[in-house]
Structure formats: C-alpha cells, structure tokens
C-alpha atoms as an extended CHARMM CRD file, in Angstrom:
* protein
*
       169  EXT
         1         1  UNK       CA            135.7750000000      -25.6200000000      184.6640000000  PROA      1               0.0000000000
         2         2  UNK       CA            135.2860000000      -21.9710000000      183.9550000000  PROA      2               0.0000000000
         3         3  UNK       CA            134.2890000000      -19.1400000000      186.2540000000  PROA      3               0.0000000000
         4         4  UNK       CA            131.0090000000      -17.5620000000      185.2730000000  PROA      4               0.0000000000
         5         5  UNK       CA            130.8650000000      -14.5940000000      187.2310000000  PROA      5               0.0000000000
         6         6  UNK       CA            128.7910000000      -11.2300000000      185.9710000000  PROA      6               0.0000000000
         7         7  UNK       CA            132.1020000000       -9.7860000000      184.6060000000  PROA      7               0.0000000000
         8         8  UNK       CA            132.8390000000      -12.6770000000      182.3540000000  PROA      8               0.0000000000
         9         9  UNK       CA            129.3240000000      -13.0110000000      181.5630000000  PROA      9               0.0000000000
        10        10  UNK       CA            128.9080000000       -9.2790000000      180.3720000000  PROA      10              0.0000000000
        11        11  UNK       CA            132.2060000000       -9.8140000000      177.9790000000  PROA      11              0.0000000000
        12        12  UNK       CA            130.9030000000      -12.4620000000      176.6370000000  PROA      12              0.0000000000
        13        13  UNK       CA            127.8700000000      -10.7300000000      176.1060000000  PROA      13              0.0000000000
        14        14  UNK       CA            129.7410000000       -7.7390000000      174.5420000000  PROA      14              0.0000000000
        15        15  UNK       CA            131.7450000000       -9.6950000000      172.5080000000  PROA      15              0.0000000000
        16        16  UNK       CA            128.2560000000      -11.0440000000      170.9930000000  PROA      16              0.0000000000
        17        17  UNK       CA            126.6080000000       -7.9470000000      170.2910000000  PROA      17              0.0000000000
        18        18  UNK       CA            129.6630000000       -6.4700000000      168.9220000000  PROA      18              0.0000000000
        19        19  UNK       CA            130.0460000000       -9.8920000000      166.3800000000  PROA      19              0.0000000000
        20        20  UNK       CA            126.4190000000       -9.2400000000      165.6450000000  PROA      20              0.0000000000
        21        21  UNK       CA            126.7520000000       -5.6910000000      165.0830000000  PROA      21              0.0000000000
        22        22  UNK       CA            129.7500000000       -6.6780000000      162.7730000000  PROA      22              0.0000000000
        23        23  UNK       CA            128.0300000000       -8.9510000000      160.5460000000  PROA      23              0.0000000000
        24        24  UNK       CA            125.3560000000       -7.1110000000      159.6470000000  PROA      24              0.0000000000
        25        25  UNK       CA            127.2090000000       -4.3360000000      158.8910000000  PROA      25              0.0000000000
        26        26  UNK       CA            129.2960000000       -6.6520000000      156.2060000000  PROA      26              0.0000000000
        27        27  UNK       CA            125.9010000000       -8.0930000000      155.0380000000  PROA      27              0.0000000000
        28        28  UNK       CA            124.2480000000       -4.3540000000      154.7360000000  PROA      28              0.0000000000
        29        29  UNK       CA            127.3960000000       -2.7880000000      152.5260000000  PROA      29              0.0000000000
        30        30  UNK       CA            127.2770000000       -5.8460000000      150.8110000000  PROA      30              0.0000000000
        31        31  UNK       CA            123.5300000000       -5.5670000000      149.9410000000  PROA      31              0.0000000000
        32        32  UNK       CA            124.0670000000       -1.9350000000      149.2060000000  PROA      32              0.0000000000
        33        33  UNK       CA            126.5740000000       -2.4980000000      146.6970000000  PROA      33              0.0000000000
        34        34  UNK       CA            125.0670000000       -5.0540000000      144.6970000000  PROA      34              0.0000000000
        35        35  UNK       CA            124.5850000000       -4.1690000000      141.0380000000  PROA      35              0.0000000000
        36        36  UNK       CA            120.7330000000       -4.4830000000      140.8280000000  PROA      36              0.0000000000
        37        37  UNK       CA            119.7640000000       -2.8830000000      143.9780000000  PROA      37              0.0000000000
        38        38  UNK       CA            119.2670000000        0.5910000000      143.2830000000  PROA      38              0.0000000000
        39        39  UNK       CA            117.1180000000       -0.7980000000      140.4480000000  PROA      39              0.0000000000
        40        40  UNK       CA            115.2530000000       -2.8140000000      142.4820000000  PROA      40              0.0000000000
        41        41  UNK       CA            114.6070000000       -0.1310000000      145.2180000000  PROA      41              0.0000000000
        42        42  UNK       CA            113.1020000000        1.8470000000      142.7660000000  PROA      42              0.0000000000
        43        43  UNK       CA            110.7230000000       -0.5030000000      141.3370000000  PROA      43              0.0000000000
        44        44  UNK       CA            109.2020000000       -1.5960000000      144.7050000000  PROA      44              0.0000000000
        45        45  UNK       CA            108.7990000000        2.0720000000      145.9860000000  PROA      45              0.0000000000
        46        46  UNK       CA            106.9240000000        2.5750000000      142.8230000000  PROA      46              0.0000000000
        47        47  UNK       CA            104.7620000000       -0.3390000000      142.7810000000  PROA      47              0.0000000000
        48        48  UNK       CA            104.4970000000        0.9350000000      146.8830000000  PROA      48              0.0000000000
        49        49  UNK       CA            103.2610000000        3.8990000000      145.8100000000  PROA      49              0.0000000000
        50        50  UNK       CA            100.8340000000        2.8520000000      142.6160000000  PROA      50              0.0000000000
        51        51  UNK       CA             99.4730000000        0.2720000000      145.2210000000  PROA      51              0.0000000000
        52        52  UNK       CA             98.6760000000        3.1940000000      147.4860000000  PROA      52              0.0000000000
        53        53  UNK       CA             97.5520000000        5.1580000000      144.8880000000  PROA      53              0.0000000000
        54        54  UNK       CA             94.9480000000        2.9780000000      144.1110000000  PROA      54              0.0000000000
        55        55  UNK       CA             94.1110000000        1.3090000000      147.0970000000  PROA      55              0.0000000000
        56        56  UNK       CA             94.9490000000        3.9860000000      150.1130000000  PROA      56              0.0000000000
        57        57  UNK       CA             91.9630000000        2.9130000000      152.3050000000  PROA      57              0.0000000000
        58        58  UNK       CA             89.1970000000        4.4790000000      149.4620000000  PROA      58              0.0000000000
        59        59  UNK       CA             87.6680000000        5.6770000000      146.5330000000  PROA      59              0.0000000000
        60        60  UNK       CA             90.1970000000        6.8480000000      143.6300000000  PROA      60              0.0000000000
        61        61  UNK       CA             90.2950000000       10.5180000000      143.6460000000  PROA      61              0.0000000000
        62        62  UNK       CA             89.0120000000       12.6710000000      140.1520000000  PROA      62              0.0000000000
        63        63  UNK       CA             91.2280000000       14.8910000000      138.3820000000  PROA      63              0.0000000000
        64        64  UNK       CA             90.3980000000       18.3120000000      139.9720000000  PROA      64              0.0000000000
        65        65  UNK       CA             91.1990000000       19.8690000000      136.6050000000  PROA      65              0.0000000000
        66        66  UNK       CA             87.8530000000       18.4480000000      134.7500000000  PROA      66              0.0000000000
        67        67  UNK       CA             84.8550000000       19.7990000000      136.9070000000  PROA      67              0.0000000000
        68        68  UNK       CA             82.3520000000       17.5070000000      135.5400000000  PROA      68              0.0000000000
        69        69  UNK       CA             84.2580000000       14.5900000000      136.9590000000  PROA      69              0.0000000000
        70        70  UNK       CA             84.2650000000       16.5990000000      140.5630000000  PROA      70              0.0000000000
        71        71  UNK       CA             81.1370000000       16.8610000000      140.8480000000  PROA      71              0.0000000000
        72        72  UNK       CA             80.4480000000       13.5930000000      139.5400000000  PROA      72              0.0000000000
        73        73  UNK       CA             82.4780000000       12.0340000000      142.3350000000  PROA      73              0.0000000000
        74        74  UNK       CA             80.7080000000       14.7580000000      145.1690000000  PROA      74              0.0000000000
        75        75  UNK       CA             77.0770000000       13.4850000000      144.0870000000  PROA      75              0.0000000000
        76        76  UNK       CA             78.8380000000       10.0920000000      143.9620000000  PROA      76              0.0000000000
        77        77  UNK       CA             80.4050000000       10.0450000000      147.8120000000  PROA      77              0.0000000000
        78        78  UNK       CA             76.9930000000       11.9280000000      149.1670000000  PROA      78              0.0000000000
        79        79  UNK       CA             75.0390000000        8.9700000000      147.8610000000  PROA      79              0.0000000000
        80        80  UNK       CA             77.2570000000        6.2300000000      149.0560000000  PROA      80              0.0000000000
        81        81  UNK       CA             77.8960000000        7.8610000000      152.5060000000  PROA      81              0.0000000000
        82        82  UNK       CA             74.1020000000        8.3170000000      152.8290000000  PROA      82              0.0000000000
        83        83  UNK       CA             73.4680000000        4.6520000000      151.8450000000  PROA      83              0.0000000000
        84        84  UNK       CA             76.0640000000        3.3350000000      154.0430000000  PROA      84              0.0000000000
        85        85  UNK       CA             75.1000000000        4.9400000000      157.1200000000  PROA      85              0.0000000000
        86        86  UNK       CA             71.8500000000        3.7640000000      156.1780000000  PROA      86              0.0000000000
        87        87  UNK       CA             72.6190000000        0.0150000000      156.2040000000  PROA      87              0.0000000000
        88        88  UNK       CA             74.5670000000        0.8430000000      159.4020000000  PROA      88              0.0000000000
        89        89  UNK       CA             78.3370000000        1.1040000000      158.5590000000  PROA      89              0.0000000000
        90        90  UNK       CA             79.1150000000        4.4980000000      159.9030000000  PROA      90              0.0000000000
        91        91  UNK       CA             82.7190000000        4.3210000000      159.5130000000  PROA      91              0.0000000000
        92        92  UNK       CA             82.9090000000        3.5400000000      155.8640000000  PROA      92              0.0000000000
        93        93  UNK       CA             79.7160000000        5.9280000000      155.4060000000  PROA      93              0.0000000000
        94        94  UNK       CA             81.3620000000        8.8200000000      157.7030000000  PROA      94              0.0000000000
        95        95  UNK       CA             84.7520000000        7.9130000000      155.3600000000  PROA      95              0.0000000000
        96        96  UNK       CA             82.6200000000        8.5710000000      152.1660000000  PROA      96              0.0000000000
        97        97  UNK       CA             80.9950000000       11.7640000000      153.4810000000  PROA      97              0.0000000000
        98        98  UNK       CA             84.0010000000       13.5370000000      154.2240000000  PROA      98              0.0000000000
        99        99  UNK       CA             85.6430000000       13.0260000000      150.7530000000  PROA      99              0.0000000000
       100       100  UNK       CA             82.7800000000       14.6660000000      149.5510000000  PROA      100             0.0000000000
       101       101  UNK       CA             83.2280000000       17.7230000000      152.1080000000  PROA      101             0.0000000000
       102       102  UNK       CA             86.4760000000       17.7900000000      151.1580000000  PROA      102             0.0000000000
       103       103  UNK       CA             85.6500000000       18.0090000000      147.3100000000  PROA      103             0.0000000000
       104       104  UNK       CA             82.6290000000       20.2740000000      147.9350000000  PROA      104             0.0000000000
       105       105  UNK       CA             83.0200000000       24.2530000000      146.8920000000  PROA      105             0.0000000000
       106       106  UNK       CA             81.3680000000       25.1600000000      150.0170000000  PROA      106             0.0000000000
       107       107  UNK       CA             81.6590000000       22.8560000000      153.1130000000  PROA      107             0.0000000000
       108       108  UNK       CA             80.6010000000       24.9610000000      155.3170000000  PROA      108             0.0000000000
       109       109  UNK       CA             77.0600000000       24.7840000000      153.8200000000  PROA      109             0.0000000000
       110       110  UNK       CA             77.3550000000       21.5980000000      153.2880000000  PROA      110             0.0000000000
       111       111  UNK       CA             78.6610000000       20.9950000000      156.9600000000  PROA      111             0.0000000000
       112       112  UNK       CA             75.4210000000       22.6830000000      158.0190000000  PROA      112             0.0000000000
       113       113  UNK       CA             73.3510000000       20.6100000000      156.4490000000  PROA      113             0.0000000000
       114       114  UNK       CA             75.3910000000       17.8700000000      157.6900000000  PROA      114             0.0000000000
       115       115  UNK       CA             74.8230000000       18.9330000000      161.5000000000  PROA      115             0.0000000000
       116       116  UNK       CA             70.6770000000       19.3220000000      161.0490000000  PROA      116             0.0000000000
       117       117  UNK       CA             70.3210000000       15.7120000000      159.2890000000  PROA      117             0.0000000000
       118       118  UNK       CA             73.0580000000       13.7730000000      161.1660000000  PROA      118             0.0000000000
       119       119  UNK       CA             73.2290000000       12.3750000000      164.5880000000  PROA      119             0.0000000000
       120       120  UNK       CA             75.6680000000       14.4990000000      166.4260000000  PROA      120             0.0000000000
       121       121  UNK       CA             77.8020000000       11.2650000000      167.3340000000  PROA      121             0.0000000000
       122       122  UNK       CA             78.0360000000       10.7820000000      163.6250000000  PROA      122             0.0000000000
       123       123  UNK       CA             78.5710000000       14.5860000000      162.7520000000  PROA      123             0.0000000000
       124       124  UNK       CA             81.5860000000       14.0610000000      165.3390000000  PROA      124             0.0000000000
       125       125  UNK       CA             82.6260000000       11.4080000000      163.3870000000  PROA      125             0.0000000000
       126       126  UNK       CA             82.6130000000       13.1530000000      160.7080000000  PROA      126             0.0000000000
       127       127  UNK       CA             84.3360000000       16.2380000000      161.4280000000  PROA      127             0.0000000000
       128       128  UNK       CA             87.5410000000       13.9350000000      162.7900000000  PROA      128             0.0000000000
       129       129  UNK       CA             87.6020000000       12.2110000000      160.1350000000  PROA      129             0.0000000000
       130       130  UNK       CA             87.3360000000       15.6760000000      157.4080000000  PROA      130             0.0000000000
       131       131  UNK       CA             90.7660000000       16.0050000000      158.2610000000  PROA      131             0.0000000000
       132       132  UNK       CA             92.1850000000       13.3440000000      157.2310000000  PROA      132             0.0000000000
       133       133  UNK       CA             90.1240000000       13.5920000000      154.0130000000  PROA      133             0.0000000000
       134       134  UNK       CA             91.2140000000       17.3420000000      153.0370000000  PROA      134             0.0000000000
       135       135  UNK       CA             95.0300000000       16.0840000000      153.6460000000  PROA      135             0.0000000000
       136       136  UNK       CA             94.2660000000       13.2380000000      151.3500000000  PROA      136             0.0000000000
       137       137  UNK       CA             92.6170000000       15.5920000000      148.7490000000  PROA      137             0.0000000000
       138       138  UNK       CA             95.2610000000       18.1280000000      149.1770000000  PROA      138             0.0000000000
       139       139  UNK       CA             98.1320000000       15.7580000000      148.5500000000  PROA      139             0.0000000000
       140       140  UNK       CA             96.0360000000       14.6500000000      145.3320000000  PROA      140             0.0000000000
       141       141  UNK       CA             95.7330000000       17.3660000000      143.7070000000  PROA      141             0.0000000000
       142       142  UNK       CA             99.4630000000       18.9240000000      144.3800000000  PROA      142             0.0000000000
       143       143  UNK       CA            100.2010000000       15.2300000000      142.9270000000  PROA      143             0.0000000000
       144       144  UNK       CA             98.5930000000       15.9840000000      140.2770000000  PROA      144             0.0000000000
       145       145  UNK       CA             99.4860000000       19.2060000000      139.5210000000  PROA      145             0.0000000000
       146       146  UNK       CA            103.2560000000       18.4740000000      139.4650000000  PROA      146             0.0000000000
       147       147  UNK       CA            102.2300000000       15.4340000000      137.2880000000  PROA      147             0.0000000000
       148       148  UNK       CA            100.3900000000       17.8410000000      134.8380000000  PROA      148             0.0000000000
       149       149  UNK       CA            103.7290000000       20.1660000000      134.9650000000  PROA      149             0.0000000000
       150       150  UNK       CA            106.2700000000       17.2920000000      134.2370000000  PROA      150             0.0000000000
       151       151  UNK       CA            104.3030000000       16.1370000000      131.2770000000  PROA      151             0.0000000000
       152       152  UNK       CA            104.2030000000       19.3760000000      129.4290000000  PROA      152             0.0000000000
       153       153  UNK       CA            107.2000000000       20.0680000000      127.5690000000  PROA      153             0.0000000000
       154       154  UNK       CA            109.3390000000       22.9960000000      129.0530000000  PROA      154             0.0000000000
       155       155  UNK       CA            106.3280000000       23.5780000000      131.9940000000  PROA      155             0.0000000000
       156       156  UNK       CA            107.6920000000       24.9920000000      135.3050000000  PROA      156             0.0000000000
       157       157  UNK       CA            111.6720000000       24.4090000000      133.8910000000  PROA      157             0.0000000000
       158       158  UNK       CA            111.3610000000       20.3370000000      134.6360000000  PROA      158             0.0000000000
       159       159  UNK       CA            113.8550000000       18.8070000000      132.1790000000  PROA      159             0.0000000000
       160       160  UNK       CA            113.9440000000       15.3380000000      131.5920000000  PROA      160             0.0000000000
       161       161  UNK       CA            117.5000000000       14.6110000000      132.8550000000  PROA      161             0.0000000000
       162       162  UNK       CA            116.9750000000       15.6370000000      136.1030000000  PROA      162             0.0000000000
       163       163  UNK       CA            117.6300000000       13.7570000000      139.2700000000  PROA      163             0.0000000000
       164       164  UNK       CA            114.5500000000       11.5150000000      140.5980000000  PROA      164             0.0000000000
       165       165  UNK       CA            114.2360000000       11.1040000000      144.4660000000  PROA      165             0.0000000000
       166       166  UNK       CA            115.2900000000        7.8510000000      144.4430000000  PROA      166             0.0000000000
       167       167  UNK       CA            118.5880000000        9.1490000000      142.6260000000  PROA      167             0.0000000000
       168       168  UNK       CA            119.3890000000       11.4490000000      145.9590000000  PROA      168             0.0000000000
       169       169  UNK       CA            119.5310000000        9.1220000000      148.0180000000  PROA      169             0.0000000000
C-alpha cells in the first residue's frame, strides 16, 4: 500500500492543478484559433450592446440633436415619475425623475422645485440616483455624436477601412 503523507499528497495535488492548468490552456488556443470565432465574438458583443441599448434598466434615450423630441421625453419622464411615486413605486418613479433632471436645461431650478414638492427621503433618492442618470445621458449623447460623425461622409477624418475595436484586440 502507498504512503499518504502531506508531501505526497501536495504532489499529487500539484501535479493536478498543473494538468488542469494544461488543458485549458490547449482548449483556450484552440478556441482562439478557430476560424469563426472572431466572427462570432463580434456578433454577440453587438447584439450585447443593442440589447443594452435598448433595454439598460429604462426608457430609450431621444436624439439630443432634435429639441422637440427632448423636451418631449422631459414632459414625458416628469409625468411618469410623478405618477409613479404616486401609486407608490419610488424607485422606478425616483429612476424616471432623474432622467428628466438630467435632460432638463436647468436642473438646478428644476432641483428646487424638486426639494419644495418632494419628501426629503425621496429628494435623497433622487439626488443619488441623478448621477447615475447624467452618466447615462452623457454616454448617450457622445454615442451619438460619434454615430452622427461616422455616418457623414469625410466627417471628423473617419474612413471606412479603419480598424473596429473588436479588430484590436
């Protein structure tokens, strides 16, 4: 019979996670190099990012470009975050709100107004969540704005053969 002491125990053990180390390794390079899965890669990271696009936790952002649509969706999110707090879902009402701050020419006004009608454990809310909303807003709109500039022939030097993200790496 064999000897299981600690030493033999912790080579074997070694040996293991070195064998396991090893074959996913082979399986990784072997993944990699396939023909379809750069092609592949990209399509899910687009469909990833349509999908969050479209469904990133709220309502679809306007194109800050047309101001009738902005102001549209600020009368829009006011109403809805009004009604929803009224029915008694603050976080989806607080969520709503803040998208509207965040879209608003002036929030501080707004904010104001904000802090004489609210609660102030919902005006708490909603400055924590504002955040959020202007990063969400700001990424939009720079999304947009690069969108805007690759669609327009020879606008900010973008050529067509140039190297996508998913190309780098």
């Amino acid at each position: 019979m064999m000897d299981v002491t600690s030493k033999n125990l912790g080579l074997w053990a070694g040996l293991g996670a070195a064998a396991f180390i090893g074959y996913c390794v082979y399986f990784d390079r072997k993944r990699r190099s396939h023909p379809e899965f750069r092609k592949k890669l990209r399509e899910k990271r687009k469909a990833v990012a349509k999908a969050s696009a479209k469904g990133s936790g709220g309502p679809t952002l306007p194109d800050f470009a047309d101001q009738e649509a902005v102001q549209r969706f600020f009368l829009q999110e006011v109403q809805l975050g009004e009604e929803l707090l009224a029915t008694g879902d603050i976080q989806n009402g607080v969520e709503h709100l803040s998208l509207a701050v965040a879209v608003c020419g002036q929030p501080h006004s707004l904010l104001g107004v904000l802090q004489q009608t609210l609660p102030p454990q919902i005006y708490q809310l909603l400055l924590q969540n504002l955040d959020v909303a202007q990063q969400r807003v700001r990424l939009h709109a720079s999304n947009s704005m690069m969108s805007n500039l690759m669609r327009t022939p020879g606008g900010g030097g973008v050529r067509g053969d140039s190297l996508e993200a998913e190309d780098v790496e």
